[in-house]
C-alpha positions as CSV (number, residue, x, y, z in Angstrom):
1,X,-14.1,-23.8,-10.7
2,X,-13.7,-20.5,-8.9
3,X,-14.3,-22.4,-5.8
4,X,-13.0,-25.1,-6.1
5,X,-9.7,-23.9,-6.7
6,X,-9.0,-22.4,-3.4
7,X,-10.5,-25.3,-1.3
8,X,-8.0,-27.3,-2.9
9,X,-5.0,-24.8,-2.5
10,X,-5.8,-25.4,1.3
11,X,-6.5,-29.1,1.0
12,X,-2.7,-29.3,-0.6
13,X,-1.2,-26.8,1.4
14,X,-2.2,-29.1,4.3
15,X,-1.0,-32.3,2.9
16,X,2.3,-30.6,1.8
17,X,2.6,-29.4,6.1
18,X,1.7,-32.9,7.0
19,X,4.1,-34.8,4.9
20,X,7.2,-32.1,5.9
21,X,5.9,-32.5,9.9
22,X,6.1,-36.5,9.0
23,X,9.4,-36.2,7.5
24,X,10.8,-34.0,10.3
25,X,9.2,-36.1,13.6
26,X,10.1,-39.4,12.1
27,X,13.6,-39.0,10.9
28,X,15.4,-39.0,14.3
29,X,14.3,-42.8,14.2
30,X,15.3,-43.7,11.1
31,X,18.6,-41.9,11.3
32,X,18.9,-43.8,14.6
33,X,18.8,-47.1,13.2
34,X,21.1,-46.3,10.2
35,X,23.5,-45.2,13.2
36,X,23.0,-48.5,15.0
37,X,23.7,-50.4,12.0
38,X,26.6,-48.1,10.9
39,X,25.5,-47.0,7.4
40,X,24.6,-43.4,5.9
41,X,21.3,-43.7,4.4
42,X,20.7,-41.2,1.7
43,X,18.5,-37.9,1.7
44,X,15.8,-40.6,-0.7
45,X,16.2,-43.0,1.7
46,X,15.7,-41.4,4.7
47,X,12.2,-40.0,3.3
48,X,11.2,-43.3,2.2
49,X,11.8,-44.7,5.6
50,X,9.7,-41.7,7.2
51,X,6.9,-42.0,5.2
52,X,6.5,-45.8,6.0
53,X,7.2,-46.1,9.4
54,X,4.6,-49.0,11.0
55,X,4.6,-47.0,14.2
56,X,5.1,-43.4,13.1
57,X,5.2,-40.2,15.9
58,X,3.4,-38.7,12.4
59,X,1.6,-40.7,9.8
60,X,1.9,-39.6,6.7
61,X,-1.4,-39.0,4.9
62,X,-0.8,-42.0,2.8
63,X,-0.8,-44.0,5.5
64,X,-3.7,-42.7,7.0
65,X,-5.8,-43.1,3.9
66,X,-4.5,-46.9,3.5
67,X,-5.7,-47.4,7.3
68,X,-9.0,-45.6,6.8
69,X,-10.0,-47.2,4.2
70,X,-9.4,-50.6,5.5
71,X,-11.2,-49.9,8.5
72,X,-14.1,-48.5,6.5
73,X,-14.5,-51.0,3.4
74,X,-12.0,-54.3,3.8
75,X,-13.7,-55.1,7.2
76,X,-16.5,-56.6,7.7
77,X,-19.1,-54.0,9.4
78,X,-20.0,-57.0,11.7
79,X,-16.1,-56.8,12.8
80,X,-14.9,-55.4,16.0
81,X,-12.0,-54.1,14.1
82,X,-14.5,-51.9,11.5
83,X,-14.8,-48.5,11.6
84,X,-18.6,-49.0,10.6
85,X,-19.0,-50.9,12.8
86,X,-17.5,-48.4,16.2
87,X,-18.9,-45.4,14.1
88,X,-22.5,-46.5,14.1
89,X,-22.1,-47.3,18.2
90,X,-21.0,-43.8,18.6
91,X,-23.5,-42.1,16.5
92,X,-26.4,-43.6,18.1
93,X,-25.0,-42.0,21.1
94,X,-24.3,-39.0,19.3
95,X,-28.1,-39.5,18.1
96,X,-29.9,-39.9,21.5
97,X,-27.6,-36.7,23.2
98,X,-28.5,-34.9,20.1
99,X,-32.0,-35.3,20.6
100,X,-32.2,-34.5,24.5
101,X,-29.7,-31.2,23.6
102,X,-32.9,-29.9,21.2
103,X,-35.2,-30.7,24.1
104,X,-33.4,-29.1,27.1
105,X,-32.1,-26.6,25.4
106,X,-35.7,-25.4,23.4
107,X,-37.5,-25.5,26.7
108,X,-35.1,-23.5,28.6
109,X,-35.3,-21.1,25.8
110,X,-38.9,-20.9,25.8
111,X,-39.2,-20.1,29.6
112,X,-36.2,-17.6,29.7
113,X,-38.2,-15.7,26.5
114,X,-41.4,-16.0,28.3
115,X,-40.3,-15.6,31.7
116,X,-38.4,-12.6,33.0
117,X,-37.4,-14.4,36.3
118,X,-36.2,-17.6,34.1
119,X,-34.2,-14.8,31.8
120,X,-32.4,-13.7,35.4
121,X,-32.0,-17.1,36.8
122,X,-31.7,-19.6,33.7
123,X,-29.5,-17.6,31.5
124,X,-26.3,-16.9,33.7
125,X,-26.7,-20.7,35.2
126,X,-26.5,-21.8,31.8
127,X,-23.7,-20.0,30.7
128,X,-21.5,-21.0,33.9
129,X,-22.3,-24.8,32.7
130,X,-20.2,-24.2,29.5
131,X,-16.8,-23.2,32.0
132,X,-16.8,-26.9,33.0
133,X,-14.2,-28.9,30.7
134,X,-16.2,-31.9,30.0
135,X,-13.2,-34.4,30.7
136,X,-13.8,-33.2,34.1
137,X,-17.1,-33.8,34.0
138,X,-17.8,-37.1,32.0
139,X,-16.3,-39.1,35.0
140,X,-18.8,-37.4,37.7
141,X,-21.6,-38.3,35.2
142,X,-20.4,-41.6,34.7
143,X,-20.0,-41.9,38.5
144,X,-23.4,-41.0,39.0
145,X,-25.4,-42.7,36.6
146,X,-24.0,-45.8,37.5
147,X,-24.4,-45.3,41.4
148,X,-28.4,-44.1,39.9
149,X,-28.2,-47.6,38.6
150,X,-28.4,-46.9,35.0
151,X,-26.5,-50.3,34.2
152,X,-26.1,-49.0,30.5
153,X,-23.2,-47.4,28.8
154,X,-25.2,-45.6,26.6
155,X,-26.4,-43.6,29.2
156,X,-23.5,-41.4,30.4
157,X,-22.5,-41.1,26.9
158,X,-26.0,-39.4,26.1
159,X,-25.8,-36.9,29.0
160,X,-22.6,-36.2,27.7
161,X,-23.7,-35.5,24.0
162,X,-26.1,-33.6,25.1
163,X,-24.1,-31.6,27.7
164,X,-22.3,-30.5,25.2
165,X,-25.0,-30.1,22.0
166,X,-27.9,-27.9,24.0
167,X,-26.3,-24.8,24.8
168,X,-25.7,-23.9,21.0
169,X,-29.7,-24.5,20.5
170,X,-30.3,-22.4,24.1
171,X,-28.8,-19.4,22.6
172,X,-30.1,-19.4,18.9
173,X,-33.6,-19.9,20.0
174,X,-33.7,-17.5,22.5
175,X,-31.8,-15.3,20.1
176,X,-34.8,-16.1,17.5
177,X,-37.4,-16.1,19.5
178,X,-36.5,-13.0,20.0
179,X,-36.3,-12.0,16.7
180,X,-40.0,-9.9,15.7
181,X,-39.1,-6.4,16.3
182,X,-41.3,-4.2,18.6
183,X,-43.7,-3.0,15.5
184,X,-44.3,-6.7,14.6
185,X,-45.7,-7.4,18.1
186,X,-47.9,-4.4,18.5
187,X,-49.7,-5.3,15.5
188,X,-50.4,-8.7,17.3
189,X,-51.4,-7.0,20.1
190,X,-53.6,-4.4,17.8
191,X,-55.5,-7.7,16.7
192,X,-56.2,-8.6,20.4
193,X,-53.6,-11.7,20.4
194,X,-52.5,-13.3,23.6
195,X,-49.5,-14.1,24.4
196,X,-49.5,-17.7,23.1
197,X,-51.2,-17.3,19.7
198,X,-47.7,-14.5,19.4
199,X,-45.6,-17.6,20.4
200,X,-47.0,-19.5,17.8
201,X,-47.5,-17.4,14.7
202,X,-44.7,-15.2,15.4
203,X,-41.4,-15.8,17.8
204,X,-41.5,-19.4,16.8
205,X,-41.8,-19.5,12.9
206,X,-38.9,-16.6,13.2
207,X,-36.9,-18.8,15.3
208,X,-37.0,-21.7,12.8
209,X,-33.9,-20.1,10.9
210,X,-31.7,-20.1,13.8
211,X,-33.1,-23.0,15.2
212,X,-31.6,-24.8,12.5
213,X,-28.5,-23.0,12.2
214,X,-27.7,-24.2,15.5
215,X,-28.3,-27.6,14.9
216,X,-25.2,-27.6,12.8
217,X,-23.2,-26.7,15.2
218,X,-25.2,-29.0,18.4
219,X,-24.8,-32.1,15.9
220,X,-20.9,-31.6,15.5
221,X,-21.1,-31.1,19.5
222,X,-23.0,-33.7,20.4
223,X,-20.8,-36.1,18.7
224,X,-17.7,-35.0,20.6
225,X,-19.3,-35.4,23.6
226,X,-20.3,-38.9,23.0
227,X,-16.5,-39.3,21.5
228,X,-15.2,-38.3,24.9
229,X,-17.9,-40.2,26.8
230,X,-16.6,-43.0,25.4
231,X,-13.2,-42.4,27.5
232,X,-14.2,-42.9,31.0
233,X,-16.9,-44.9,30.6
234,X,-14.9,-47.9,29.8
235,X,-16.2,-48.6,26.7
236,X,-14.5,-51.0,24.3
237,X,-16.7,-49.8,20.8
238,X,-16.6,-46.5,19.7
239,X,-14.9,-44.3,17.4
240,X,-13.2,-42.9,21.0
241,X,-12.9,-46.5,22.5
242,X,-10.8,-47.0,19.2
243,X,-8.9,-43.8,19.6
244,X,-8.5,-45.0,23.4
245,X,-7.3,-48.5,22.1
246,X,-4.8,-46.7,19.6
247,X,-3.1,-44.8,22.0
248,X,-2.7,-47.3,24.7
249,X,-1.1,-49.7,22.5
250,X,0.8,-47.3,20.2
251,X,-0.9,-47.9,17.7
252,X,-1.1,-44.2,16.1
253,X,-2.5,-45.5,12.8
254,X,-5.7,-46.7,14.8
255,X,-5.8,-43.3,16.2
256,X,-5.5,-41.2,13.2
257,X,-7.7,-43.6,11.0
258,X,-10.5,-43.5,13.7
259,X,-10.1,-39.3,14.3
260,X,-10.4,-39.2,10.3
261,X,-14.0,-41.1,10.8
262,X,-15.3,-39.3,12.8
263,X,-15.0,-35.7,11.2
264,X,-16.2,-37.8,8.3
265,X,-19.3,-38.9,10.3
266,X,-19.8,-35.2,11.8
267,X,-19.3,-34.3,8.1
268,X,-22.1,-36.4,6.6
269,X,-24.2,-35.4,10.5
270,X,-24.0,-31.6,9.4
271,X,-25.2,-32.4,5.6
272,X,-28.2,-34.6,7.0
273,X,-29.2,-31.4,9.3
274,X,-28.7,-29.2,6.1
275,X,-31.2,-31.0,4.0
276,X,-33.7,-31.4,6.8
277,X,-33.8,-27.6,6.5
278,X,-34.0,-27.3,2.8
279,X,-37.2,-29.8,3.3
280,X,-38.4,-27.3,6.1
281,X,-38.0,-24.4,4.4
282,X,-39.6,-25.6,1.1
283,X,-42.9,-26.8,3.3
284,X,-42.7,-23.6,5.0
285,X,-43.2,-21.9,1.6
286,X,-39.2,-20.1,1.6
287,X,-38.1,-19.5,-1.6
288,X,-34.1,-20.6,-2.5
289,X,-32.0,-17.5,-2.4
């Protein structure tokens, strides 16, 4: 109970900002058409009118909820107009950027550890590449997959993913690998180990912890990169086609219902990472704290 409580202090406090933001954003309208039709709604009125508005500035959270879960269960996942059905085309973007962040970003790591000339050259380069906002980007990438005549859609929106997801993994596992202080290496050495049998019975079982650390965060950032490579690529399926689609046609239920599935998708991502550690960890012989 001790922690539950505050989580859902916060939980309310934010419904109680969101329904006074709905209140205050969508009243203008509904006092406007009470002035058209010359009557003075009351102060009851007025809220129920703002908290029901088909095409709201602000949705209430009611609202919200009732699209979500229409989108999620009362449509068929075969429907173009499911959320299932949009949210599994964007994770298996999310999936195949996911898994090319872990590879690019472990192998730079490996070389900038091992190489002092990759450390000089690699690191700063790969730093600079995070300064590029990634709407910026996703159209060159787009641009030039197509022109490199990759006729698929999926592929943009996996460079994208995993533009975004392999710097997290760069800087953990070089940050791990790292990790064995100088005593635990001169004993290697004392034993007459070369440089590889260190790699392998030393920097890379210490980098495991941070490894998966930052798939956590790579996961959550891989799936915002195949959201927003879902925006110039023209795509019509997606949790960001369907944000796209919303807000095109004002339809800010469709936008709010589809942003709401996809932190519940990079919710149930991170707690699929977080029990793909526990299994490491147990195999690995770590004991639960």
């Amino acid at each position: 109970m001790n922690r539950i409580f505050p989580i859902l202090t916060v939980v309310f406090a934010i419904l109680a900002i969101w329904y006074a933001g709905s209140f205050l954003m969508n009243r203008a309208w509904v006092m406007d058409q009470a002035a058209r039709a010359g009557t003075e709604p009351s102060v009851s009125e007025v809220f129920r009118d703002t908290m029901n508005q088909p095409r709201a500035k602000l949705p209430a959270p009611h609202q919200v909820a009732a699209e979500l879960y229409d989108g999620i269960f009362d449509k068929k996942i075969t429907s173009k107009r499911s959320l299932v059905y949009h949210g599994f085309i964007t994770l298996e973007a999310t999936f195949y950027g996911f898994v090319l962040g872990i590879v690019v970003g472990v192998a730079l790591a490996v070389l900038i550890v091992l190489s002092r000339a990759a450390d000089l050259t690699l690191m700063p380069w790969a730093i600079i590449s995070q300064t590029i906002p990634v709407v910026a980007l996703a159209p060159m990438i787009v641009v030039l997959t197509n022109a490199m005549g990759a006729g698929s859609l999926m592929v943009p929106k996996a460079i994208i993913a995993g533009y975004l997801s392999f710097f997290p993994v760069l800087v953990s596992m070089v940050k791990g690998l790292r990790s064995p202080d100088q005593m635990q290496l001169d004993l290697l050495r004392t034993y007459g180990a070369s440089q590889s049998q260190t790699f392998w019975k030393l920097r890379l079982p210490a980098s495991l912890p941070y490894f998966f650390a930052s798939l956590k965060i790579a996961v959550a950032a891989s799936l915002v990169g195949a959201i927003v490579g879902e925006l110039p690529t023209g795509a019509i399926a997606g949790l960001g086609a369907r944000m796209l689609i919303g807000s095109q046609f004002g339809e800010p239920m469709i936008m709010w219902a589809s942003l709401f599935a996809a932190a519940i998708l990079a919710a149930l991502l991170i707690w699929v990472v977080g029990g793909v550690e526990k299994v490491a960890a147990r195999l690995m012989g770590v004991r639960p704290a």
